[in-house]
C-alpha positions as CSV (number, residue, x, y, z in Angstrom):
1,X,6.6,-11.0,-10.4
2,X,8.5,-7.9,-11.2
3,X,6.6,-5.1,-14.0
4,X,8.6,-3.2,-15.9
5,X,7.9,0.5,-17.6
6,X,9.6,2.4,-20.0
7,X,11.1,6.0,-18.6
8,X,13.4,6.9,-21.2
9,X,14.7,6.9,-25.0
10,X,18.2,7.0,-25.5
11,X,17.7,10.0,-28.1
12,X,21.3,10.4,-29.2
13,X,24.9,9.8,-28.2
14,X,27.0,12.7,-26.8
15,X,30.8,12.4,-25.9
16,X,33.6,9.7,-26.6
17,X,33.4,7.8,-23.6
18,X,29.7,6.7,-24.2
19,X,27.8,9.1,-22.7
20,X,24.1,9.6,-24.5
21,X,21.4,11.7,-23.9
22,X,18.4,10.4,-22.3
23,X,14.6,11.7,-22.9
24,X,11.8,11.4,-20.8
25,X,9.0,9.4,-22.3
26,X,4.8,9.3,-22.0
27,X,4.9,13.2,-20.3
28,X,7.0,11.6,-17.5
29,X,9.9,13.3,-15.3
30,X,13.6,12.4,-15.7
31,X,13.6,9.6,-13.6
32,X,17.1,8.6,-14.3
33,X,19.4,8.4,-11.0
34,X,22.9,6.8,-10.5
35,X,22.8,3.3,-9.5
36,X,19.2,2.2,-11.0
37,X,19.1,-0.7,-13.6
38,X,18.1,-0.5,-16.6
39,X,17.0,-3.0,-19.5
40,X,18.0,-2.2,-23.4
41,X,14.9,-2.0,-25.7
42,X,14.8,-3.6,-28.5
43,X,18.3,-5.2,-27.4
44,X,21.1,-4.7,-29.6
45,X,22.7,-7.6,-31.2
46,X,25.3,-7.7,-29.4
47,X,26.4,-5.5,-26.3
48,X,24.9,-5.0,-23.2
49,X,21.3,-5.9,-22.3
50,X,21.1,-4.7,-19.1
51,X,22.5,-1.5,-18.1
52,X,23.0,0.5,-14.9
53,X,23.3,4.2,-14.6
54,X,26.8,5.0,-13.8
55,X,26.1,9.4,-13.9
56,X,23.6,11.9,-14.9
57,X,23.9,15.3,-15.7
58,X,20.3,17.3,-16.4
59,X,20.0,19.6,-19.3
60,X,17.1,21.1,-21.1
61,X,16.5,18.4,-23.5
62,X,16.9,15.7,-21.6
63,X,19.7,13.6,-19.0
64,X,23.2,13.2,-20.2
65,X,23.4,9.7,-19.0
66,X,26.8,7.0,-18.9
67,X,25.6,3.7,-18.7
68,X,27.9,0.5,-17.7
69,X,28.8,-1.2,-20.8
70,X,28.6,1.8,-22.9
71,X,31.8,3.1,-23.0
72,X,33.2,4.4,-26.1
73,X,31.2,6.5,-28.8
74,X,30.1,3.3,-30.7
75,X,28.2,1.7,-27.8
76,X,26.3,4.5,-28.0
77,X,25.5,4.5,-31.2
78,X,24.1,1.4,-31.7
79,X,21.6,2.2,-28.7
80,X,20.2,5.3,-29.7
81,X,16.6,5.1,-30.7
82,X,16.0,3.1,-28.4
83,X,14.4,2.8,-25.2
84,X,15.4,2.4,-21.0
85,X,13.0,0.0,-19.3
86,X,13.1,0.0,-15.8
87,X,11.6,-1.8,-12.6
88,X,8.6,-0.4,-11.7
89,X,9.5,-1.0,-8.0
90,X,12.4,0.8,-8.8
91,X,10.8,4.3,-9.7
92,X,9.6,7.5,-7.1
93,X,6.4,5.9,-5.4
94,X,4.4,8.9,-6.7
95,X,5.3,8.3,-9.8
96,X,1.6,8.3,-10.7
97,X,1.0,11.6,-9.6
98,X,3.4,12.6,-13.0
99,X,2.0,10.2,-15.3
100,X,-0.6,12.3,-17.6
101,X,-1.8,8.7,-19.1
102,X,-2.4,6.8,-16.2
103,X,-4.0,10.1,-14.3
104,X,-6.9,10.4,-17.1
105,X,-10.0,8.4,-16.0
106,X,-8.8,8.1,-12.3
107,X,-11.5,9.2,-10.0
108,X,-11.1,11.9,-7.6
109,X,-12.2,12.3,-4.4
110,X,-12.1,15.5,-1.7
111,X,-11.9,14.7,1.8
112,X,-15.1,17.3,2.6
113,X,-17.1,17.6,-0.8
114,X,-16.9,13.1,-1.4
115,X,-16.8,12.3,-5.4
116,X,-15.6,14.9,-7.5
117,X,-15.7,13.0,-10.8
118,X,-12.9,11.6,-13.1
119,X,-9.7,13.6,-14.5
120,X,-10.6,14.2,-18.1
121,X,-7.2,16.1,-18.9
122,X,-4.2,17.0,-17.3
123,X,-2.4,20.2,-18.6
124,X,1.5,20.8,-17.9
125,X,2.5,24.1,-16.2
126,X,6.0,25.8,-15.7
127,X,4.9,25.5,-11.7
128,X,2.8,22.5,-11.3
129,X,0.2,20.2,-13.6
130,X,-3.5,21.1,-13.5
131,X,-5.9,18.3,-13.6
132,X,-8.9,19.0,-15.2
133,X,-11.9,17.1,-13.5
134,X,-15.0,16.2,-15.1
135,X,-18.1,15.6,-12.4
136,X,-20.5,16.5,-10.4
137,X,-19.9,20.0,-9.7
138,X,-18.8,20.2,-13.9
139,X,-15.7,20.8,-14.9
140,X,-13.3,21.1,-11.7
141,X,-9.5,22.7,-12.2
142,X,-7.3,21.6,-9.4
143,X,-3.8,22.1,-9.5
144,X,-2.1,18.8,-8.8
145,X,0.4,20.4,-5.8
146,X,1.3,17.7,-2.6
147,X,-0.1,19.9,-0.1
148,X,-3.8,19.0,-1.7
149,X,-3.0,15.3,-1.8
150,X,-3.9,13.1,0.7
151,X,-3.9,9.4,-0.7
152,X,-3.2,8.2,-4.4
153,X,-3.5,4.6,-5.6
154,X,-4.4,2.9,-8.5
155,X,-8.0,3.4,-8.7
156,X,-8.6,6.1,-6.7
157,X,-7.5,9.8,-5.6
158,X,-8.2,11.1,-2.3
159,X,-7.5,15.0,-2.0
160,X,-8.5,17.5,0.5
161,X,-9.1,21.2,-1.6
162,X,-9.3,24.4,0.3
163,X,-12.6,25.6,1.0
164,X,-13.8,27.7,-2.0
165,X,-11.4,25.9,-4.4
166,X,-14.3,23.6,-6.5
167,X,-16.8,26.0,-6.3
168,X,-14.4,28.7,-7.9
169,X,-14.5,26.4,-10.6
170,X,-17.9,25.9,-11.3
């Protein structure tokens, strides 16, 4: 059975041809990409349910996004406010790894040091996310970079820190 997540709201429209701009929801990325489908939430009335992503175009605010079935400035006003939904199986496979609400309570694990505890927080950077990790060795501040990650699933990160990196912390 196919799960489903919401990645975007439609927050406004923007051109004549349909166009609207797209925000990311819940602290994610823009996830949006040409060619990925797309449900309507709530669903309008009338007009299209399902979408898929003809274009993007990144700004600062958010993706200018044409949709199929959106095509002229009404579309898109009757779907903003409203939310993308999209196949889970669909989205980046580390999508975890940018999702601050599924990353708090996960525990954390160094390949050298074993348990390191639970992420309590994670704080946004301009380079990279720190996650905050409450354990152990106390509060632990690890910035959440690839080169550090080993394994990541549901339940469990597996990382392996340069020496010196938790015990900086401490």
């Amino acid at each position: 059975m196919d799960r489903y997540r919401i990645i975007a709201s439609v927050d406004k429209p923007r051109g004549a041809k349909g166009e609207v701009v797209c925000c990311p929801v819940d602290g994610l990325p823009l996830l949006l990409q040409p060619g990925m489908a797309l449900w309507i939430v709530p669903p309008t009335l009338r007009g299209p349910r399902q979408v898929e992503v003809r274009s993007t175009k990144d700004g600062p605010r958010g993706q200018q996004v044409r949709l199929s079935g959106i095509d002229d400035l009404s579309a898109a006003e009757k779907i903003a406010g409203r939310y993308l939904l999209a196949r889970e199986a669909d989205l980046p496979g580390d999508l975890l790894l940018h999702d601050p609400q599924a990353l708090v309570g996960l525990k954390v694990v160094d390949a050298t040091l074993g348990d390191l505890g639970s992420i309590s927080a994670v704080m946004s950077g301009p380079a990279q996310d720190v996650w905050e990790i409450q354990g152990p060795y106390g509060t632990v501040l690890v910035p959440a970079v690839p080169e550090f990650l080993v394994q990541a699933d549901d339940d469990l990160i597996t990382m392996d820190l340069p020496s010196g990196l938790v015990e900086a912390s401490r």
